[in-house]
C-alpha positions as CSV (number, residue, x, y, z in Angstrom):
1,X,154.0,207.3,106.4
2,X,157.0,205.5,105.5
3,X,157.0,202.1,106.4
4,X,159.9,200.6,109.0
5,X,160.4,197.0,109.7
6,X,158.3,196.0,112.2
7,X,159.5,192.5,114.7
8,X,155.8,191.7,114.7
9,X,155.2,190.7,111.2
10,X,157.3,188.9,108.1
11,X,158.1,190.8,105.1
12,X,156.1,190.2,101.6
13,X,158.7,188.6,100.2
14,X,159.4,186.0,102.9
15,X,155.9,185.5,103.9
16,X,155.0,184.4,100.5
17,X,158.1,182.6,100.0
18,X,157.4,180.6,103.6
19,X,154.1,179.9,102.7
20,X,155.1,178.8,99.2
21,X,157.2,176.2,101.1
22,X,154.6,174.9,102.9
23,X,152.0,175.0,100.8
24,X,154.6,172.9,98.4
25,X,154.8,170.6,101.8
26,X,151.4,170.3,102.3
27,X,151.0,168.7,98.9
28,X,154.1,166.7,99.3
29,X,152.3,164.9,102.1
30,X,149.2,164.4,100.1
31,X,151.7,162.7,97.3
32,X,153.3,160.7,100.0
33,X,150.1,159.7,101.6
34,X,148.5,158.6,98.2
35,X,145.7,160.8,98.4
36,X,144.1,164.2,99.4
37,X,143.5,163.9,103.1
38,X,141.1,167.0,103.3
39,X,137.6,166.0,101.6
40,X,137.0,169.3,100.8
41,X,139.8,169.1,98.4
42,X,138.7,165.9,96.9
43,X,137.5,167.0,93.8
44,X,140.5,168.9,92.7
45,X,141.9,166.1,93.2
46,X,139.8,164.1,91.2
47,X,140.3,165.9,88.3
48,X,144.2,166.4,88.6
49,X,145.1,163.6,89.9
50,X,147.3,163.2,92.7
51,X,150.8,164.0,91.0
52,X,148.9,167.2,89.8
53,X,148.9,168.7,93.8
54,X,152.2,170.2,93.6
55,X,151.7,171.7,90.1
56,X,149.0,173.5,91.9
57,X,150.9,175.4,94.3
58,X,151.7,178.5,92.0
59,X,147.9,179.0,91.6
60,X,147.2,179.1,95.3
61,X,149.8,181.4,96.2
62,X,147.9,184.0,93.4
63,X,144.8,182.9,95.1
64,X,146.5,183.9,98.4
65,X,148.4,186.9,97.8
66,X,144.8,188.4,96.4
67,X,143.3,187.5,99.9
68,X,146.5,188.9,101.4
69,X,145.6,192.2,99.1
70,X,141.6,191.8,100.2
71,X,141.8,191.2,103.7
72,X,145.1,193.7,104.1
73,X,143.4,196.7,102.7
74,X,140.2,195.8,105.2
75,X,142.8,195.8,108.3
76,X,143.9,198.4,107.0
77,X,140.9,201.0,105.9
78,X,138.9,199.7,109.3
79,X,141.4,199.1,111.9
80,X,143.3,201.7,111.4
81,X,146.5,199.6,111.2
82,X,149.5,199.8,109.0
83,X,151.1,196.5,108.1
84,X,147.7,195.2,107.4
85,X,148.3,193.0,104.3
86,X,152.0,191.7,106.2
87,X,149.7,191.1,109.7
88,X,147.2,188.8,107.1
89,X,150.3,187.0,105.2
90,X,152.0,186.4,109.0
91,X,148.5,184.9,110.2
92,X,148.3,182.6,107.1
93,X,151.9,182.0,107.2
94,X,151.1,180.3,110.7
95,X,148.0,179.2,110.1
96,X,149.1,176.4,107.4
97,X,152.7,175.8,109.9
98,X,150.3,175.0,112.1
99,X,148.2,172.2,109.5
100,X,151.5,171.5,108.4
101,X,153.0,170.1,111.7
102,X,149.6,168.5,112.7
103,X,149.3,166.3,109.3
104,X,153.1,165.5,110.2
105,X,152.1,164.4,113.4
106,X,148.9,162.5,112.6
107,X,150.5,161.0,109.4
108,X,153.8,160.1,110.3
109,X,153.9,160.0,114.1
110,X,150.6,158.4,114.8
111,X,149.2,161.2,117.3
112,X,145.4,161.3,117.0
113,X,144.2,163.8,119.6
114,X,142.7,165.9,116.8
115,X,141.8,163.0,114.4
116,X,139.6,165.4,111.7
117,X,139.9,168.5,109.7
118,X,136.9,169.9,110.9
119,X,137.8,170.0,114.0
120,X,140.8,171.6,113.3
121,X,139.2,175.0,111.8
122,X,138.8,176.1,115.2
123,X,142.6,175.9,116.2
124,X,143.2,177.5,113.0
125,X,141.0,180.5,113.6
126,X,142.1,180.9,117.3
127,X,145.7,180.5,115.7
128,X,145.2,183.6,113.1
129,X,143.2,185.9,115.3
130,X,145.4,185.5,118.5
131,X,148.3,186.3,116.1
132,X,146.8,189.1,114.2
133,X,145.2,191.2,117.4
134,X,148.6,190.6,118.8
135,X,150.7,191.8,116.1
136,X,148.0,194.8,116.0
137,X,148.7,196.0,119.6
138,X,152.5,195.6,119.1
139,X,152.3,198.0,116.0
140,X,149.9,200.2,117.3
141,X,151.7,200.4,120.8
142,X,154.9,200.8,118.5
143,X,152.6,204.0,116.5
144,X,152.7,205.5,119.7
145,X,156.2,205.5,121.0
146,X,157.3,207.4,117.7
């Protein structure tokens, strides 16, 4: 099955350029902000130090194009679905616009209606699985028309 460009999803090479960008953003808050806002992340920073963020960011996009490799093949082999690695880079893609324009708007804006990362992991999930069972339906539906 050849594969066609599909509305629904980004290509590889944009989605991990995009999320290259924003991971790169992320930790050009964290610079900004003098320190790692997520306590998860806390030890990494620890032992890199805070300028050592950015130099970072090529090691989580490996990190993340093997989950995008992972979790594509699962969507794939179990759903049924073609596009499954482009349906997981979309979701992530999203998923960190999303924590990108919140830490904007808690950091520099001053809006606290979601004041903690935890509580946040909930809008992130509902973010990435309201993306990726629409994007399904829309290529599936798409399957079927040709």
């Amino acid at each position: 099955m050849e594969k066609t460009k599909i509305p629904a999803v980004l290509q590889k090479r944009t989605g991990f350029i995009l999320l290259g960008a924003l991971l790169f953003l992320d930790t050009v808050f964290d610079v900004m902000r003098g320190t790692q806002g997520n306590p998860l992340y806390k030890p990494v920073e620890n032992a890199f130090g805070i300028w050592g963020l950015p130099l970072l960011v090529p090691f989580a996009l490996a990190f993340f194009y093997l989950v995008v490799k992972a979790a594509g093949w699962l969507v794939e082999k179990f759903d049924r679905v073609p596009y499954g690695e482009e349906i997981i880079l979309t979701a992530l893609v999203l998923i960190f616009a999303v924590h990108d324009l919140w830490v904007f708007s808690v950091d520099y804006l001053g809006l606290r209606i979601v004041s903690s990362y935890y509580q946040m992991i909930p809008v992130y999930v509902a973010v990435g699985l309201a993306y990726g069972l629409w994007a399904e339906h829309v290529i599936k539906r798409k399957g079927k028309t040709e």
